[in-house]
C-alpha positions in Angstrom: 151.0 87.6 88.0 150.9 86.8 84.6 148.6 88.6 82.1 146.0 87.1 80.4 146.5 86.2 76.4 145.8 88.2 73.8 146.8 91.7 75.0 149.3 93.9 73.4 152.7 95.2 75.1 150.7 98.5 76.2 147.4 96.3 77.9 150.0 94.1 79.7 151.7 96.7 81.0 148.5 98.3 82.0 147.3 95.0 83.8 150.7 94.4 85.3 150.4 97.4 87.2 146.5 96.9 88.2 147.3 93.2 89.3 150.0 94.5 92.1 147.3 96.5 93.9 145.1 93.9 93.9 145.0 92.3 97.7 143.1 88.5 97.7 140.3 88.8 100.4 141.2 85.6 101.7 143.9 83.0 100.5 142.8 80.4 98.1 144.0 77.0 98.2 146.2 76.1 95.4 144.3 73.4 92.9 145.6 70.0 92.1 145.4 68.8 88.7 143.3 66.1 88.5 144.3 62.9 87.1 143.4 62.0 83.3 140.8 59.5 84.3 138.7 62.3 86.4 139.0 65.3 83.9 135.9 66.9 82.6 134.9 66.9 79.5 135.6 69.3 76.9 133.3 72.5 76.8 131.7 74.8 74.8 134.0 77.8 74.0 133.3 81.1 76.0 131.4 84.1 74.0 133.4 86.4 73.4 134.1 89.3 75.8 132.9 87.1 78.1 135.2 86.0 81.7 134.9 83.3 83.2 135.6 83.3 86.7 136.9 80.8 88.7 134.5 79.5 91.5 135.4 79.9 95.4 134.9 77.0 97.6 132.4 77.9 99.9 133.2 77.9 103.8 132.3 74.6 106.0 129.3 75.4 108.1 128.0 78.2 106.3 124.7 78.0 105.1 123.9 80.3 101.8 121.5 82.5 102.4 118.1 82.6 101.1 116.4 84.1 98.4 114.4 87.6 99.0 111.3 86.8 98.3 109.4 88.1 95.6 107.6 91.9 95.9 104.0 91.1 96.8 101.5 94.1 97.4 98.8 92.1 99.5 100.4 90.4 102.3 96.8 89.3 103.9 94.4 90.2 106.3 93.3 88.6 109.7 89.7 88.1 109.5 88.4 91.5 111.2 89.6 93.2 108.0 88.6 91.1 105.7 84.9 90.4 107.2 84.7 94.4 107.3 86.0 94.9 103.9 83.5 92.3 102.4 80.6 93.3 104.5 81.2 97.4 103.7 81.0 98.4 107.3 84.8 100.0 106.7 84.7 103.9 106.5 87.7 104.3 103.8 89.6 107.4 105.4 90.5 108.7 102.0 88.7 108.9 98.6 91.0 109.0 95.7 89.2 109.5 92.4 90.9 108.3 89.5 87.9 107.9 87.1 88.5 110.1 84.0 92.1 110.9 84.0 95.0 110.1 81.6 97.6 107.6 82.5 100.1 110.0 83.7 97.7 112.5 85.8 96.3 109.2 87.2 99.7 107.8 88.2 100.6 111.4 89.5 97.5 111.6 91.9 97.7 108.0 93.3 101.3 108.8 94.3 100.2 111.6 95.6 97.3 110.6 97.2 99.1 107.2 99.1 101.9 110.2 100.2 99.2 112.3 101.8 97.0 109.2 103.1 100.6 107.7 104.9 101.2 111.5 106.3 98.3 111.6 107.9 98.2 108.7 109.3 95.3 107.1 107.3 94.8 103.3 107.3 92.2 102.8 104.1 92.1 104.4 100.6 89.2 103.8 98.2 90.4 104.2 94.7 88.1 105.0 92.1 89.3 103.6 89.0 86.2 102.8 87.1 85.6 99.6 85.6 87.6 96.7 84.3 87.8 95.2 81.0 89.0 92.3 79.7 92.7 92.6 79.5 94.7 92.2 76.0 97.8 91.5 74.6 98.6 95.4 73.9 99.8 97.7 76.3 96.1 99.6 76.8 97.8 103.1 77.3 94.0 105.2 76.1 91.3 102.7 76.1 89.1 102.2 78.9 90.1 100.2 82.2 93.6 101.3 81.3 94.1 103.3 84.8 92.5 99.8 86.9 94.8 97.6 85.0 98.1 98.9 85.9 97.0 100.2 89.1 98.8 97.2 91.4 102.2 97.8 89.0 102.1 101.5 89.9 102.0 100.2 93.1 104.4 97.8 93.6 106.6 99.5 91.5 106.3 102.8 93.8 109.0 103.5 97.0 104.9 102.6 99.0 105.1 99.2 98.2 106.2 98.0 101.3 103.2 100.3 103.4 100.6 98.8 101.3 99.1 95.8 103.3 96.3 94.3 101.1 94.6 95.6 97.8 91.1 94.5 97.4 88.3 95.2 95.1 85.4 97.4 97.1 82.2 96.5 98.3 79.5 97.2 96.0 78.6 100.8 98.1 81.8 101.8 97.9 81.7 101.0 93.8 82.1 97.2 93.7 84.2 96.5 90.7 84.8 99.9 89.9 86.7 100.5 92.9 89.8 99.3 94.7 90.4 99.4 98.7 94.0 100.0 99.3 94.7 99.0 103.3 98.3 100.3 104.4 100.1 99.1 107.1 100.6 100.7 110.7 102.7 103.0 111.0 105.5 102.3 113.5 
């Protein structure tokens, strides 16, 4: 295997000795020039430090596989949830009260609080978050509504995402839109 251009006596030595452990996972077909007539035509240069690989054929047959979807927090809810959740009649099994706190304390007790509510078991949270405002441009780290807006971020950023089923905005007894259900998923 010859090394590639542009290294001194000491790097080609060095990748001389690095290409003979190297085992191909499979064998590769050897490419046919094309003919003068079919050749592409000339491309950009490369950045530098940058490799360019040369691309495997793909087995016959094999289909590639699909793209994960995306992180999503609520996944839906059959209609006996959502008609409870939108009439009030659910009992949340755990009040979390995050009205008041700084960003970090706030963050820290929700963790905590979806830990505990999973432990025991517990199916709804109602967060207290207090009230929305309208959202701008700037991150809103101290001003008011900051703790409701990055509430679903903490979320699905957090090793509970995938428990959380739904998160929904509470029924006006519960605090309407100062308030957030969060429904997790059964436990299996």
């Amino acid at each position: 295997m010859s090394a590639p251009r542009g290294l001194s006596a000491e790097e080609s030595e060095a990748w001389d000795r690095l290409a003979a452990t190297v085992v191909p996972l499979h064998p590769l077909k050897p490419v046919q020039p094309r003919p003068a007539h079919e050749a592409q035509a000339p491309t950009a240069p490369e950045p530098a430090g940058k490799v360019r690989l040369p691309k495997v054929p793909k087995p016959a047959g094999v289909a590639p596989p699909a793209p994960a979807p995306p992180p999503r927090l609520d996944r839906g809810l059959d209609s006996h949830w959502d008609r409870r959740l939108k009439s009030g009649t659910l009992q949340p099994e755990l009040t979390l009260d995050l009205h008041g706190h700084n960003l970090d304390a706030a963050y820290d007790r929700l963790m905590s609080g979806v830990a505990q509510a999973r432990g025991m078991g517990a199916r709804t949270i109602l967060l207290i978050t207090g009230k929305p405002r309208p959202v701008e441009a700037a991150d809103r780290g101290s001003r008011r509504g900051a703790i409701r807006a990055k509430v679903l971020d903490w979320l699905a950023a957090s090793n509970h995402h995938s428990a959380v089923a739904a998160v929904r905005r509470a029924h006006q007894r519960h605090g309407g839109d100062g308030a957030l259900y969060i429904v997790l998923k059964r436990e299996r």
